[in-house]
Steps between C-alpha positions, in 0.01 A plus 500: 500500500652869364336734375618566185535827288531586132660779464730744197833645691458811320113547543445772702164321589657189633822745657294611789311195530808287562670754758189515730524116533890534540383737740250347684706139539280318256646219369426461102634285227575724223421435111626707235306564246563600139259756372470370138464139618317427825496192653144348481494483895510823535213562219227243732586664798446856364338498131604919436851330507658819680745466790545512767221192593566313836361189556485388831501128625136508555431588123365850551680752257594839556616649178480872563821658635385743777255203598814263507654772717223569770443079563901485548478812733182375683704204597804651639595869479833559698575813320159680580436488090123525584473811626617676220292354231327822370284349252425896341889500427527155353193544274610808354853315435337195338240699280625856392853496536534100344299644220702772393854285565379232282445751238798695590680145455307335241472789254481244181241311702279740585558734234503749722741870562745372774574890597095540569554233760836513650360876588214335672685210669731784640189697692429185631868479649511831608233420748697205619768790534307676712420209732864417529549866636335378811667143544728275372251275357144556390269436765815560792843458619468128374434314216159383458292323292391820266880507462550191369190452289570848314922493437524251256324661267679870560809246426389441157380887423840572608682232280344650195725777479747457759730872488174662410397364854744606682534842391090584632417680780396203748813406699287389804337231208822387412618444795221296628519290204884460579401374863258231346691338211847499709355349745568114636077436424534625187788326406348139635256562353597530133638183496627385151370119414393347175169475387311236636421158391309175611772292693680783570642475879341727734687868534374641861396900479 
């Protein structure tokens, strides 16, 4: 059997999850899912009904992302991914700067003054700015796993206001984002399918 994994192309979440098993050689079937109607198998094998969620062939589940990414890398790491996983750097990306782009983002949602938090998402980058004045990537001359767990969601801050974006004082940023998205990983793995359903042939990550 495959391990299979439900996953949302454009969930930043399930983003770095699926490149560290592109990246590590792990072989996955991949299911689409469709936010506003999940497939019930993806509901038993994780009841909080968030991607990504792996299931592997012996039934365990692993449906957090950076989880998802450390069992892929633990298995097969060609690209040295491990030895940049600063966990300090991904936890401040996944608590305060998520927080303030979802309500940079989301400003109906969270009701919420989208300049308060773009300004506070942007400290946040400028000390990614400062990193990058040291090395091409985050935690070296290489992309790592810190890399690839935090991009995706500078990808979205950036999408929100594109020229505004470009015209701010981080070029080292925006270049490093330019390296990730253009890149062949990135580009495997934001493979367009449709979402899936029961009987639906097998699509290999």
């Amino acid at each position: 059997m495959t391990a299979i994994l439900y996953s949302f192309r454009r969930c930043p979440y399930a983003m770095r999850a699926r490149m560290a098993l592109i990246a590590s050689g792990q072989k996955v079937v991949l299911r689409e899912v469709a936010l506003r109607d999940k497939p019930a198998e993806l509901v038993a094998a994780s009841p909080k009904g968030t991607v990504p969620v792996l299931v592997l062939p012996n039934g365990r589940v692993i449906d957090e992302s950076l989880d998802i990414m450390r069992w892929a890398l633990s298995r097969h790491d060609p690209e040295g991914w491990l030895d940049g996983d600063d966990a300090a750097l991904i936890a401040r990306n996944d608590g305060a700067f998520k927080h303030h782009l979802d309500r940079y983002k989301y400003v109906s949602r969270y009701r919420s003054d989208p300049l308060e938090h773009r300004c506070a998402a942007m400290e946040i980058l400028a000390g990614l700015e400062a990193r990058l004045e040291r090395s091409n990537y985050l935690t070296g001359e290489q992309r790592r796993l810190a890399d690839i767990a935090i991009f995706p969601f500078v990808r979205q801050f950036a999408a929100v206001e594109p020229q505004w974006f470009i015209a701010q004082p981080i070029p080292l940023v925006r270049n490093w984002l330019d390296l990730l998205t253009g890149s062949p990983l990135f580009a495997r793995a934001m493979l367009r399918i449709e979402p899936w359903r029961e009987g639906d042939a097998a699509v290999l990550l």
